[in-house]
C-alpha positions in Angstrom: -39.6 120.9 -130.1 -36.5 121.6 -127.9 -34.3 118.9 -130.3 -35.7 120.7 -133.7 -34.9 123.9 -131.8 -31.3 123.2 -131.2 -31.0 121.3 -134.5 -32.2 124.3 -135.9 -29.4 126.5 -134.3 -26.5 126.2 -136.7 -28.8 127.0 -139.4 -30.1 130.6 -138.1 -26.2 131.3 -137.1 -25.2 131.1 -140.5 -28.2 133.2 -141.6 -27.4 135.8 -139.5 -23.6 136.0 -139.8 -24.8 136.2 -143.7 -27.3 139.0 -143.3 -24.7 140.8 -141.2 -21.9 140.3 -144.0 -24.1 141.9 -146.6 -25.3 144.3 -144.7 -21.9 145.6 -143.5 -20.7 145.2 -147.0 -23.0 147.8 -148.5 -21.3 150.5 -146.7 -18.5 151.0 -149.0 -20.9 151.1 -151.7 -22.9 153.7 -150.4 -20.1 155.8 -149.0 -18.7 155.2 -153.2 -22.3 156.9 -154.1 -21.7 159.9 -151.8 -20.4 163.5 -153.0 -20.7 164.6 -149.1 -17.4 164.9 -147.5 -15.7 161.8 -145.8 -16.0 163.3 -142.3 -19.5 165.0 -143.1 -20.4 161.3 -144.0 -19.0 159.9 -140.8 -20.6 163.0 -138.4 -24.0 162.2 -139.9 -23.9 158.8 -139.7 -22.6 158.5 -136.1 -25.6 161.2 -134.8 -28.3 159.3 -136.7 -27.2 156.1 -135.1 -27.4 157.4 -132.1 -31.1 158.4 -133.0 -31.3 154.5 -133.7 -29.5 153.5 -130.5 -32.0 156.4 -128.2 -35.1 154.4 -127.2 -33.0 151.2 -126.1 -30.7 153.6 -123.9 -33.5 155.2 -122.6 -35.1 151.7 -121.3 -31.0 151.3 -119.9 -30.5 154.3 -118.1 -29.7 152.9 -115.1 -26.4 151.5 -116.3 -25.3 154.8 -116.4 -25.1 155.0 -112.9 -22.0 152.8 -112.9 -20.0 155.5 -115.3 -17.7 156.8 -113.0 -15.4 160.5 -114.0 -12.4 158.5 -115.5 -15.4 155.6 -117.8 -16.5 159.1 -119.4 -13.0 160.2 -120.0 -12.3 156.6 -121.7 -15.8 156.9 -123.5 -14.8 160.4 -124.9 -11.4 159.6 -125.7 -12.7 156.2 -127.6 -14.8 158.0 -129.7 -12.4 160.1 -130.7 -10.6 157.2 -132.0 -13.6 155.9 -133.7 -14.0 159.1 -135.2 -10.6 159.0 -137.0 -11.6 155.8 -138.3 -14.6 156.4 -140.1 -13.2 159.8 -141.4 -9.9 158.1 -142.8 -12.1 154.6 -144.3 -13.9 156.6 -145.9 -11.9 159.2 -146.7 -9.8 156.5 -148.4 -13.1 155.2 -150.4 -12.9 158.7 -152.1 -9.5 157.8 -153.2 -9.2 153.8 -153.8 -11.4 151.1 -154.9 -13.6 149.3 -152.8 -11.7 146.0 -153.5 -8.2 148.0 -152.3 -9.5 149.5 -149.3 -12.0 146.9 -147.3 -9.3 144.2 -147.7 -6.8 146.3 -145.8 -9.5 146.3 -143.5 -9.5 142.9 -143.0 -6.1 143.1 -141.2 -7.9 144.4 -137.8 -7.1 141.3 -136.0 -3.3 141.4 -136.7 -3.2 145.2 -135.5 -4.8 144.2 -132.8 -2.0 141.5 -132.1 0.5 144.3 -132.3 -1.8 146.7 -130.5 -2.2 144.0 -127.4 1.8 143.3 -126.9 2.6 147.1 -126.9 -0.6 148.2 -124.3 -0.9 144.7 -122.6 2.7 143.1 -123.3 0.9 140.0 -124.6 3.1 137.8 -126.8 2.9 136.2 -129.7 4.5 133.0 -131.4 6.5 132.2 -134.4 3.3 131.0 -136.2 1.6 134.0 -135.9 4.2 136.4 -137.0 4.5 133.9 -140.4 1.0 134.9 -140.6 1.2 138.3 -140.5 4.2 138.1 -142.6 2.1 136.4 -145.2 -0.3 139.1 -145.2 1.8 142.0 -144.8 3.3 140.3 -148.5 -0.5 141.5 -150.0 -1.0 144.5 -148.4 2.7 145.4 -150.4 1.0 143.8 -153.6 -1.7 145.8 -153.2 0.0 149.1 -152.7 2.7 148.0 -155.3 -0.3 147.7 -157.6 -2.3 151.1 -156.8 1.1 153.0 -157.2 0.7 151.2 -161.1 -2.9 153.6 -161.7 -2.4 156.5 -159.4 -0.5 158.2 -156.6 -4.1 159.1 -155.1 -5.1 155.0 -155.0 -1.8 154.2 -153.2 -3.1 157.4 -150.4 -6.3 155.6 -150.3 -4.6 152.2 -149.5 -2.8 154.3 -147.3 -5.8 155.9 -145.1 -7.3 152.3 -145.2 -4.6 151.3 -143.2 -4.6 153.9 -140.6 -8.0 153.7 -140.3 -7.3 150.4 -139.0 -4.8 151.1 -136.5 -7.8 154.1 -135.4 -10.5 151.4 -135.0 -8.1 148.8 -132.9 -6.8 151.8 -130.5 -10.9 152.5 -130.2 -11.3 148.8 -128.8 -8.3 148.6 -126.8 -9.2 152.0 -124.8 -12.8 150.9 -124.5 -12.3 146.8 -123.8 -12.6 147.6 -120.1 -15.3 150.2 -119.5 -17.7 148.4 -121.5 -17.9 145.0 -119.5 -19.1 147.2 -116.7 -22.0 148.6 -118.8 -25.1 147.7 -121.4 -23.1 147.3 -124.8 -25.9 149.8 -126.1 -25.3 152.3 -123.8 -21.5 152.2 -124.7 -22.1 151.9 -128.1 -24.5 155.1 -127.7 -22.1 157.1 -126.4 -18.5 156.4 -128.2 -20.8 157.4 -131.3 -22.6 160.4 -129.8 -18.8 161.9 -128.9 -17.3 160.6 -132.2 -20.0 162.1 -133.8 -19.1 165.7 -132.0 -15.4 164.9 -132.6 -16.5 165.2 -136.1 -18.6 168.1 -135.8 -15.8 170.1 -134.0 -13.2 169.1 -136.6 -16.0 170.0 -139.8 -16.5 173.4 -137.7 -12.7 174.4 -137.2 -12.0 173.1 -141.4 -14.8 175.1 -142.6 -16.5 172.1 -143.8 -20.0 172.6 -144.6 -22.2 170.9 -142.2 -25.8 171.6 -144.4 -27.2 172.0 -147.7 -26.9 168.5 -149.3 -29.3 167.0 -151.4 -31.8 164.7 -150.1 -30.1 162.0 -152.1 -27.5 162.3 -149.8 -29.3 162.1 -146.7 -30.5 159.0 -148.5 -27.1 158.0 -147.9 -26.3 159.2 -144.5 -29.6 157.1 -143.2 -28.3 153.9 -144.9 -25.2 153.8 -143.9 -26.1 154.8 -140.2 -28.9 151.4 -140.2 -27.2 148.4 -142.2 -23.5 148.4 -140.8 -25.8 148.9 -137.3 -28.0 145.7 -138.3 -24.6 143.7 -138.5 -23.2 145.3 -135.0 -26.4 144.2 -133.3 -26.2 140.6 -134.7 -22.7 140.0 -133.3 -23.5 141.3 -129.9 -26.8 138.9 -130.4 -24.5 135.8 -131.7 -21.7 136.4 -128.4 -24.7 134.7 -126.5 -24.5 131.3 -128.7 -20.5 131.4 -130.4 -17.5 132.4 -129.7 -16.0 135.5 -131.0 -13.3 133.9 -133.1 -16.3 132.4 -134.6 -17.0 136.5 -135.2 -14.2 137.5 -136.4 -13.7 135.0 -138.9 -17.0 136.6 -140.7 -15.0 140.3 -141.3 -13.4 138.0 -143.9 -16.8 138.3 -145.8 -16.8 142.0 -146.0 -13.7 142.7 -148.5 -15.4 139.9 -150.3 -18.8 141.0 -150.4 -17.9 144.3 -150.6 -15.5 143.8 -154.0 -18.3 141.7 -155.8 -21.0 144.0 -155.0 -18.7 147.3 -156.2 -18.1 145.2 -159.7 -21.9 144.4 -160.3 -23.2 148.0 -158.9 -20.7 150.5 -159.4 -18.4 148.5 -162.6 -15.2 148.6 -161.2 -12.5 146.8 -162.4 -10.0 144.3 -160.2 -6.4 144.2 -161.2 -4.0 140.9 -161.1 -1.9 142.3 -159.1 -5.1 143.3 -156.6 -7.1 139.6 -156.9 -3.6 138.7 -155.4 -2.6 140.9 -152.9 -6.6 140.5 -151.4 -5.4 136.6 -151.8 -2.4 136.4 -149.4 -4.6 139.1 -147.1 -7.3 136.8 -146.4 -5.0 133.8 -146.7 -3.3 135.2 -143.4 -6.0 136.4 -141.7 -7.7 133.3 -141.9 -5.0 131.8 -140.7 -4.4 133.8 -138.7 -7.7 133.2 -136.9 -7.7 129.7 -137.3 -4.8 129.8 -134.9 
């Protein structure tokens, strides 16, 4: 039993590194559906996560015990950063396609590389600046294209990328506190203070924070349970790979994410797009080969 169990093992990892890309996939979709706001789309997802994330902290309190003044400064200050990223991805889903905008998204791990030598003066070598080179060569393509249909597509592509640089400066500022606690109850509460981050900045905007259809909160629930579905597999599959292994899969998202936005919502993908996604992923996945 133990033999067909380990046999097995490769099998279910694939499965669940599948389920997680479609899953994660469908959020640019469903933020493409909403007319809500970008950062009334972000607030509401973030709080009804944390609705999602409640009955697990609760059996975890404990770990909170180990937050010391200066963890919930770093927890606060994370979500914040988180916060900037969801407002700006999907502000810039309101603006670009879904093909455009999650492939930018794919460049997390070079960011990060950048992100790493200027907070932890870690280094990199010749073949991973060709890689980012060869990536950074799509990212132009892409915008190069966008500029070719609108001024607002290029913003879009613009936000995209900035969202990026939000969601690496999230995991750099929080890489530290949470090894010392339950990844639920950090994940809990960078959302719960992103999620007021949000609030504050709909409050002080004048953005309305109620009356949207129920369609809407359709929307809001989605989004807040299938990109959390994928985040709880990869904390699940850190027990059996490693997480190069992991981040080799955010290549499936711009993927996913393009084919599904052509079958559901008919968009259309440009030459100059299919090319510039191309020389993204090539050098990502190079990138992370490395």
């Amino acid at each position: 039993m133990a033999e067909a169990e380990v046999g097995n093992k490769p099998q279910r990892i694939g499965l669940l590194l599948t389920i997680s890309i479609i899953s994660i996939s469908f959020a640019a979709i469903f933020v493409k559906w909403s007319d809500a706001p970008a950062t009334i789309i972000s607030m509401y997802r973030m709080y009804l996560a944390c609705l999602l994330l409640l009955p697990i902290v609760i059996l975890k309190r404990k770990d909170m015990l180990l937050l010391t003044k200066k963890d919930w400064f770093t927890l606060s200050f994370a979500g914040i950063f988180l916060a900037l990223h969801f407002a700006l991805w999907f502000g810039s889903l309101k603006l670009t396609t879904v093909a455009s905008s999650t492939v930018i998204l794919a460049l997390q791990p070079i960011v990060a590389l950048f992100g790493g030598y200027i907070v932890y003066k870690e280094r990199a070598n010749l073949s991973s600046v060709l890689t980012i080179a060869v990536a950074f060569i799509g990212v132009v393509m892409i915008g190069l294209g966008d500029l070719g249909l609108s001024r607002s597509a290029l913003i879009g592509d613009l936000l995209s990328f900035l969202s990026v640089i939000a969601i690496v400066a999230y995991l750099l500022i929080g890489q530290k506190t949470v090894r010392k606690i339950s990844h639920w109850i950090y994940s809990f509460y960078v959302f719960f203070f992103a999620a007021l981050a949000l609030t504050i900045y709909n409050i002080i905007t004048q953005v309305p924070l109620g009356g949207y259809a129920s369609d809407e909160w359709k929307i809001f629930i989605l989004l807040a349970i299938l990109p959390t579905i994928a985040h709880v597999i990869y904390n699940h599959l850190l027990k059996y790979v490693n997480t190069s292994t992991i981040s080799m899969s955010i290549l499936g998202e711009p993927v996913g994410a393009t084919i599904l936005a052509v079958i559901i919502l008919g968009e259309s993908i440009t030459i100059t797009q299919l090319t510039g996604g191309f020389f993204i992923l090539i050098g990502v996945f190079l990138f992370l080969r490395r």
